[in-house]
C-alpha positions in Angstrom: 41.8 -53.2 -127.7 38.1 -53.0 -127.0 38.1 -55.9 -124.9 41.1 -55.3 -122.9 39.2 -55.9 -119.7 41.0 -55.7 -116.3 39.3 -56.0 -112.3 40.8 -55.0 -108.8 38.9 -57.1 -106.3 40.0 -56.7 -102.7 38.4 -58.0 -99.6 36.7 -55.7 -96.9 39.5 -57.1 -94.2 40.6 -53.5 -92.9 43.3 -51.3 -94.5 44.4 -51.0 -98.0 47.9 -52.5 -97.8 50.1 -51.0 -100.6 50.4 -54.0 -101.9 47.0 -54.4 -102.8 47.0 -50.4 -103.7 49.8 -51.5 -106.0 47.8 -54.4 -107.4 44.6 -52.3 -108.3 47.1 -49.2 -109.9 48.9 -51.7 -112.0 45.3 -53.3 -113.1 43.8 -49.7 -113.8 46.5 -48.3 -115.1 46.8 -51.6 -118.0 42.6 -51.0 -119.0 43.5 -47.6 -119.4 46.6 -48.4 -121.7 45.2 -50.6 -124.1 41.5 -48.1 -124.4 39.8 -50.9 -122.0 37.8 -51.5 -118.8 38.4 -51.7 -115.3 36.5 -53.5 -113.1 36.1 -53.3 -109.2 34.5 -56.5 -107.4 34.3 -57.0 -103.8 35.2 -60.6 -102.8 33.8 -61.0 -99.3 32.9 -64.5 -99.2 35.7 -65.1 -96.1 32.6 -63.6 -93.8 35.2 -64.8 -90.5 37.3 -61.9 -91.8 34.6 -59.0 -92.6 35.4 -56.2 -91.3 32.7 -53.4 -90.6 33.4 -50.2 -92.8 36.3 -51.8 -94.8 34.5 -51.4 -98.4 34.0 -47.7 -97.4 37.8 -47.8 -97.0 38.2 -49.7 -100.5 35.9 -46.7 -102.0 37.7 -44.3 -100.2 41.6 -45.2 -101.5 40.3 -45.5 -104.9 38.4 -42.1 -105.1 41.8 -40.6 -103.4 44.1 -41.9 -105.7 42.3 -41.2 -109.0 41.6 -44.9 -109.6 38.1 -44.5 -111.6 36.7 -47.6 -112.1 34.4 -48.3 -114.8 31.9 -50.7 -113.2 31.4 -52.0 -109.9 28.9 -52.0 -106.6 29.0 -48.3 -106.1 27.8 -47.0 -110.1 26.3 -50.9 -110.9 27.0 -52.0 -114.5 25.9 -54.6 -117.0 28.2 -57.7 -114.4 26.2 -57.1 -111.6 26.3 -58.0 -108.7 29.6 -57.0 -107.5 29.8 -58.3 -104.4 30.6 -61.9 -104.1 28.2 -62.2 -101.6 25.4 -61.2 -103.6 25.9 -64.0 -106.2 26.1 -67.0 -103.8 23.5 -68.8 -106.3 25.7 -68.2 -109.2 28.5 -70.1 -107.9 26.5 -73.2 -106.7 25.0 -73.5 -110.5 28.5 -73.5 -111.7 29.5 -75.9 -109.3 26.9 -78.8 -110.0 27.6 -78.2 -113.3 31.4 -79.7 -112.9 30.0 -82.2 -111.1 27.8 -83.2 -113.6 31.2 -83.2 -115.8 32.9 -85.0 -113.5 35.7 -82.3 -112.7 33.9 -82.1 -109.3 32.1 -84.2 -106.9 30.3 -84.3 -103.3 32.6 -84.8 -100.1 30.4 -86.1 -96.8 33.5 -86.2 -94.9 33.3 -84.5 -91.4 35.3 -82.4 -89.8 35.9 -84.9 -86.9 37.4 -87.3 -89.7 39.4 -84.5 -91.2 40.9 -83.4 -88.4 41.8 -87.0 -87.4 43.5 -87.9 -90.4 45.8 -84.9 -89.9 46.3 -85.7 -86.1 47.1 -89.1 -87.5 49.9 -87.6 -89.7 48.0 -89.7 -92.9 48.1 -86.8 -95.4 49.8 -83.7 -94.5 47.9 -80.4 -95.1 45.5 -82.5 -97.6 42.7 -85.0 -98.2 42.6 -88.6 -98.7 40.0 -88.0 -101.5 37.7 -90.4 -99.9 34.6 -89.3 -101.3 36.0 -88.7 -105.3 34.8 -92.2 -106.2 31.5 -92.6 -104.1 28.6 -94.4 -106.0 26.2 -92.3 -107.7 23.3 -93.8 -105.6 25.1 -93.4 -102.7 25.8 -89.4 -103.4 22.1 -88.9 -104.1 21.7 -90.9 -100.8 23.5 -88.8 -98.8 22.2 -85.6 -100.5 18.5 -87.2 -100.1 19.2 -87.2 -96.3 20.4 -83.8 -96.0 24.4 -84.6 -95.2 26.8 -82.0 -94.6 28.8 -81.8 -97.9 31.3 -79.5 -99.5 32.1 -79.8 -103.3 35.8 -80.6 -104.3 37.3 -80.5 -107.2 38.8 -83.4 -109.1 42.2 -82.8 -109.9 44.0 -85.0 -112.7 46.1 -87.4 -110.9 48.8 -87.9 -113.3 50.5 -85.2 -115.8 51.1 -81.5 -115.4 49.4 -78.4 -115.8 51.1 -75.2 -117.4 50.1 -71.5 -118.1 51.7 -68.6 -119.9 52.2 -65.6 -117.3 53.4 -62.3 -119.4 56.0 -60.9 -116.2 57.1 -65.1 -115.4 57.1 -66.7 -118.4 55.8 -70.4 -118.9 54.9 -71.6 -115.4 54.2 -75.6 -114.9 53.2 -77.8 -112.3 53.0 -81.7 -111.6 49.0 -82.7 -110.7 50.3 -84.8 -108.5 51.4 -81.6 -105.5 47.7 -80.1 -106.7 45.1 -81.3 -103.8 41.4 -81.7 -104.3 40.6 -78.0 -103.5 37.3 -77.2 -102.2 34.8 -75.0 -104.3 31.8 -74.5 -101.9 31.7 -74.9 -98.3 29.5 -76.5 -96.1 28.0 -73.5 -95.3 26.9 -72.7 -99.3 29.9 -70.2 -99.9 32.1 -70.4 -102.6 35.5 -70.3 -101.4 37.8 -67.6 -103.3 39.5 -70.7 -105.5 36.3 -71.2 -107.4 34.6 -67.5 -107.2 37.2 -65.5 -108.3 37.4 -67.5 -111.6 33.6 -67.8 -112.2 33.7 -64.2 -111.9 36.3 -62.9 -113.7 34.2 -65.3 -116.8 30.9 -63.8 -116.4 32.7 -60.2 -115.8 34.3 -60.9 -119.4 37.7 -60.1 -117.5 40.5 -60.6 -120.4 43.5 -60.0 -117.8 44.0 -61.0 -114.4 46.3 -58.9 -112.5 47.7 -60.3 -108.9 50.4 -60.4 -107.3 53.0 -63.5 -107.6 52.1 -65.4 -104.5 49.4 -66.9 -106.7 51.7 -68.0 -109.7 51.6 -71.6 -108.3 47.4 -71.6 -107.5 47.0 -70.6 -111.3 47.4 -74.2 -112.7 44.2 -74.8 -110.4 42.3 -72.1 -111.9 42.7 -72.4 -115.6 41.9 -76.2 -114.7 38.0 -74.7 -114.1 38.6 -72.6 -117.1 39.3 -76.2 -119.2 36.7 -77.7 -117.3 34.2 -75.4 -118.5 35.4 -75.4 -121.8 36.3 -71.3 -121.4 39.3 -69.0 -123.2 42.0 -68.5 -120.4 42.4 -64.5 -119.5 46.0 -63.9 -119.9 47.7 -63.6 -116.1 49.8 -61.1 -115.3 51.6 -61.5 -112.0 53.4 -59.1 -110.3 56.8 -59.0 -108.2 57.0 -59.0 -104.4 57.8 -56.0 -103.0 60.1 -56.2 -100.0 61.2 -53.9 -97.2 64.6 -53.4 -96.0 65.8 -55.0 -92.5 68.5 -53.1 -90.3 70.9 -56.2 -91.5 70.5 -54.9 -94.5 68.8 -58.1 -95.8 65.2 -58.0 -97.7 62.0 -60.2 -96.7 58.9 -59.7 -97.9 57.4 -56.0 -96.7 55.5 -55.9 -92.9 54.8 -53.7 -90.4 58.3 -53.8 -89.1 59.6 -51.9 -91.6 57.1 -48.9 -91.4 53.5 -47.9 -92.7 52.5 -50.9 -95.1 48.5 -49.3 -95.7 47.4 -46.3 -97.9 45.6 -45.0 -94.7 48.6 -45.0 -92.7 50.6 -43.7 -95.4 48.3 -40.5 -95.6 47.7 -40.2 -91.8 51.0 -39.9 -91.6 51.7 -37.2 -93.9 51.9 -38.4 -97.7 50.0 -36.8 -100.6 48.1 -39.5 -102.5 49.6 -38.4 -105.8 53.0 -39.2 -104.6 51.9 -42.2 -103.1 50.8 -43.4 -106.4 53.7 -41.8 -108.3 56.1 -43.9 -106.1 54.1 -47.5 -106.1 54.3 -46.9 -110.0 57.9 -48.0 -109.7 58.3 -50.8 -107.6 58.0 -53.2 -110.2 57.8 -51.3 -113.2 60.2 -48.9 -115.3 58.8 -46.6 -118.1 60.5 -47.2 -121.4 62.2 -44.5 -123.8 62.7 -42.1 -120.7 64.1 -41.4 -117.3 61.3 -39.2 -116.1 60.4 -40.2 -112.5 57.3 -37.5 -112.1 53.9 -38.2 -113.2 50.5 -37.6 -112.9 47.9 -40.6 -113.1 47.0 -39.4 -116.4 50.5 -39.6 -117.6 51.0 -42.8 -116.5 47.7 -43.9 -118.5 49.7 -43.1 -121.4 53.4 -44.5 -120.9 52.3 -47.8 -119.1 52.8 -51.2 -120.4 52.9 -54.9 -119.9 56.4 -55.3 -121.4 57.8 -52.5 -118.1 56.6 -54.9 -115.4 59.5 -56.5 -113.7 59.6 -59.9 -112.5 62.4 -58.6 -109.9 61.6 -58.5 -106.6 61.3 -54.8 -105.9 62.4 -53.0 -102.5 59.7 -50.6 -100.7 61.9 -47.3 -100.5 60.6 -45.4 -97.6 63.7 -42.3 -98.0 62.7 -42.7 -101.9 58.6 -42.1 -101.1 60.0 -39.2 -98.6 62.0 -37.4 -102.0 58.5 -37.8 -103.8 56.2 -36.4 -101.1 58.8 -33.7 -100.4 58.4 -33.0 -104.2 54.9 -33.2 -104.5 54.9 -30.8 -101.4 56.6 -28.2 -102.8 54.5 -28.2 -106.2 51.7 -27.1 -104.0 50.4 -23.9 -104.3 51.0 -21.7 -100.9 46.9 -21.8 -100.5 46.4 -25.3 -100.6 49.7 -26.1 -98.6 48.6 -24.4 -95.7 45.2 -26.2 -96.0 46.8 -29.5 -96.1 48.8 -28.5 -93.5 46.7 -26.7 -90.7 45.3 -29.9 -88.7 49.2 -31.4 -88.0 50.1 -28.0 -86.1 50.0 -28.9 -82.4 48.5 -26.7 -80.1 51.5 -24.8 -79.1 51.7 -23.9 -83.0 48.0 -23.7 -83.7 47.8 -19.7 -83.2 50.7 -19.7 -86.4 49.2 -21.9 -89.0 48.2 -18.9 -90.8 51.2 -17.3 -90.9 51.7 -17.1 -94.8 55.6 -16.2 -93.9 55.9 -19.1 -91.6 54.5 -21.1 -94.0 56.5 -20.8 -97.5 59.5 -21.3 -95.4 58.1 -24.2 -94.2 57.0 -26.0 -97.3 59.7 -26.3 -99.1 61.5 -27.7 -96.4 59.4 -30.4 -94.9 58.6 -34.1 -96.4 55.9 -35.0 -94.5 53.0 -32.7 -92.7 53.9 -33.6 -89.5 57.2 -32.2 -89.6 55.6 -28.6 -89.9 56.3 -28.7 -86.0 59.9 -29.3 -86.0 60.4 -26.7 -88.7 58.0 -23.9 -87.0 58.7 -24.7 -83.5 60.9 -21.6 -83.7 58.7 -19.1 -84.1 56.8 -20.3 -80.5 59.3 -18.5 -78.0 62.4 -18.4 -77.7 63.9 -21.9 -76.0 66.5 -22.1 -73.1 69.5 -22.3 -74.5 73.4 -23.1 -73.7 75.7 -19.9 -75.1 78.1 -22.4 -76.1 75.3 -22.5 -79.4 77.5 -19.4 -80.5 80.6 -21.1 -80.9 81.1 -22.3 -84.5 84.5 -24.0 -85.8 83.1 -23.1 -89.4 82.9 -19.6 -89.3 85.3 -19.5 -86.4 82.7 -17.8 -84.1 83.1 -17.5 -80.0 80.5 -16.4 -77.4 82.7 -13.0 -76.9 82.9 -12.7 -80.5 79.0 -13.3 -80.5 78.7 -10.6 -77.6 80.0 -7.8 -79.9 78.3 -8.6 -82.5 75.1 -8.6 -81.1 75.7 -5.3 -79.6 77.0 -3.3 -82.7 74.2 -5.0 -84.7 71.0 -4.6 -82.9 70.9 -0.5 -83.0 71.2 -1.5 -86.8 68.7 -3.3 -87.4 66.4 -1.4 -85.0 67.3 0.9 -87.7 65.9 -0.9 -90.9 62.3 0.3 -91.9 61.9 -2.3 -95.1 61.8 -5.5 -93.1 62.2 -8.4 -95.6 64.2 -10.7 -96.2 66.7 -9.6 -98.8 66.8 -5.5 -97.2 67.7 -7.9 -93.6 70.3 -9.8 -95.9 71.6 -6.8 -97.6 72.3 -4.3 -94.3 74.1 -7.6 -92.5 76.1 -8.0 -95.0 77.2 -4.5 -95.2 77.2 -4.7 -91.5 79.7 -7.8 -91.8 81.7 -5.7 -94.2 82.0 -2.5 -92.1 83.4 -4.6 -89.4 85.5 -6.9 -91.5 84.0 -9.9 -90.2 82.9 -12.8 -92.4 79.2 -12.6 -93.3 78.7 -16.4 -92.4 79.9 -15.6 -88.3 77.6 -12.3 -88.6 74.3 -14.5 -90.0 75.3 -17.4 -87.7 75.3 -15.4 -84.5 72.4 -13.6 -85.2 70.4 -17.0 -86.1 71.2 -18.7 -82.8 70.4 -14.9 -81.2 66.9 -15.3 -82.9 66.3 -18.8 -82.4 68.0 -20.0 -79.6 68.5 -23.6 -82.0 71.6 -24.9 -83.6 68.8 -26.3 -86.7 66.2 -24.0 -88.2 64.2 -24.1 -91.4 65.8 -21.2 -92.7 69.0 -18.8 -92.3 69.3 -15.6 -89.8 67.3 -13.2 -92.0 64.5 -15.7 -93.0 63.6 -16.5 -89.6 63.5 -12.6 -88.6 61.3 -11.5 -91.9 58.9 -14.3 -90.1 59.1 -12.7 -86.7 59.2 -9.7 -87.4 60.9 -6.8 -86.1 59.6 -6.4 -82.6 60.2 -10.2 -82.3 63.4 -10.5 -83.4 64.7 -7.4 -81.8 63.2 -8.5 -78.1 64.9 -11.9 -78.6 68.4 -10.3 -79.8 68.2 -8.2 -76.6 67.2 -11.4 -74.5 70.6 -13.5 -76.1 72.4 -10.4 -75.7 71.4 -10.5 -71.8 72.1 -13.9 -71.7 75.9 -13.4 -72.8 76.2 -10.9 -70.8 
């Protein structure tokens, strides 16, 4: 489908919440499916809630997470402008011309009436729709004089409206709960209600991807598209995504229940690919196979309208943790210890070119940060209680833990080959000779190395990291310290 045209168009507020990241992958992801376009538009005609540097950030998320689009205010194309802003004449044109329909007129009312009707209790959140049947003569009156006036539009009073969403089905609503929106403000800005529709018409945008808070604003919208005598796009919204309380319970996701932006996300440790490889799934399921890994381009392929979910979908944060600990590990050692470098803190700085250190590390972290926590062994030996020797498990003691570290240090002072498995290999002979089990031999060795009942790896990992004269300083040391 040619003319499979889709648009992601986010306003410059601050952060890219993932549910707006979630929005524009699911958009991209459809042009892509069906061989069609994908659109980027900036909608900043709320100027109360510009915020400096935020379309950098839009740019930014996009270029990270391999969402190419096809036109928008960065590369231009044939739609231009693409920021709202830029087109405040086109919107007024439009306007007029539904007035001149009659699906739109003039309102004079000021705010000081406004806000008195609502103080008053007369009309709720709405309007009285005092200006819908003014006199012609008096509109151009008004206008004539240079009044104040915003331009509403007329909603039919009686009847419903209905739409067919592809994830909801058939969604209807009475005319009667639908208010007189307004289309331009007083101060000659379109308000998102009326843009975003004008837009997505001259854009030639086919589908309109959003999330479901805006399944009950829709009857509005394709009221312009009528209006204008227009072909609906077909509307796709998508399902909430929730977070998990500590009840247990779901509400809609927030900052209580962790990183909701991209930015944070990243900052805080998470690859962009798996990022996006997660957000795939929370509200859609590939069809014909149970594969959970893909790249963006494989999702180009295997995505489709008929796998989006209405379902409410839960933001897994232990379930984004397995796919950034994946994603980790598929790094090469190079680029891991890139990535990794600027989360060492300054007491592991002087290691973050270990390349022991760091395969150990990698496949045992899920986020960067925890690169401290996994290599804070290798820093010095800690102060340490002896009772760290005593294991029910291998049934180890601290005086069992004193012979063994004094039979096994002049053997490994001993080794020459010092890796891993020649480490592995002579303790476990070692363990053999003196018919001890090889778990109570590695165990009290570790702790004599570490000083830490947790490390990232097992006794003879950790020494093939230190290295010889390390490891052998800080048996001696544990051994002093039993002693």
């Amino acid at each position: 489908m040619a003319d499979f045209v889709t648009r992601f168009a986010p306003s410059p507020t601050g952060f890219m919440h993932i549910g707006n990241l979630r929005t524009a992958l699911y958009a991209y992801l459809l042009a892509k499916a069906y061989n069609g376009k994908f659109i980027l538009r900036i909608e900043d005609t709320d100027q109360e809630r510009y915020v400096e540097g935020a379309t950098d950030v839009i740019y930014s998320t996009l270029k990270m997470t391999g969402l190419q689009h096809d036109e928008g205010p960065d590369i231009g194309g044939p739609n231009g402008p693409y920021i709202q802003s830029e087109r405040k004449g086109i919107y007024m044109k439009y306007a007029k011309q539904l007035v001149e329909k009659g699906y739109a007129y003039y309102c004079f009312c000021t705010k000081e009436r406004l806000d008195k009707l609502h103080e008053d209790g007369e009309i709720g959140a709405g309007y009285d729709r005092h200006c819908r049947d003014l006199p012609k003569e008096e509109v151009e009156k008004n206008l004539a004089a240079g009044m104040p006036f915003v331009i509403r539009q007329k909603m039919p009073l009686e009847g419903s409206t209905g739409y067919d969403d592809v994830v909801f089905g058939h969604i209807e609503i009475e005319n009667s709960e639908m208010q007189d929106q307004i289309l331009i403000k007083a101060d000659g800005f379109p308000t998102y209600n009326f843009c975003h529709v004008i837009d997505d018409y001259l854009m030639g945008v086919t589908h309109v991807v959003r999330g479901c808070e805006y399944l009950t604003s829709t009857p509005k919208y394709v009221l312009l598209y009528d209006a204008f005598g227009w072909e609906r796009p077909t509307y796709c919204h998508l399902p909430l995504i929730m977070g998990k309380n500590e009840d247990g319970s779901t509400s809609k996701l927030s900052k209580r229940h962790g990183s909701v932006s991209f930015q944070e996300l990243v900052k805080n440790g998470y690859l962009p690919e798996a990022i996006i490889n997660y957000m795939a799934f929370t509200g859609w399921c590939p069809k014909d196979t149970n594969e959970e890994f893909f790249t963006i381009e494989e999702l180009e392929k295997v995505f489709s309208l008929e796998g989006i979910s209405k379902s409410p979908s839960v933001f897994d944060y232990e379930k984004l943790l397995w796919f950034n600990s994946n994603y980790i590990k598929k790094l090469s050692l190079e680029k891991f210890m890139e990535m990794a470098k600027p989360y060492y803190n300054d007491e592991l700085k002087a290691f973050a070119d270990d390349e022991k250190l760091a395969a150990m590390v990698q496949t045992r972290i899920s986020t960067f940060p925890e690169v401290n926590e996994k290599a804070a062994f290798v820093a010095s030996l800690p102060e340490y209680d002896n009772e760290l020797f005593v294991n029910k498990k291998n049934k180890t003691t601290i005086e069992m833990a004193k012979e063994v570290l004094e039979a096994a240090i002049p053997v490994i002072e001993g080794i020459s080959d010092w890796n891993n498995d020649t480490l592995f290999a002579e303790l476990k002979a070692f363990a053999e000779a003196k018919e001890i089990k090889a778990g109570a031999v590695m165990w009290i060795i570790r702790i004599g190395v570490s000083g830490m009942a947790v490390t990232p790896g097992g006794a003879t990992e950790l020494m093939a990291v230190l290295g010889k004269e390390e490891s052998l300083e800080r048996l001696k040391k544990s051994l002093s310290k039993l002693n």
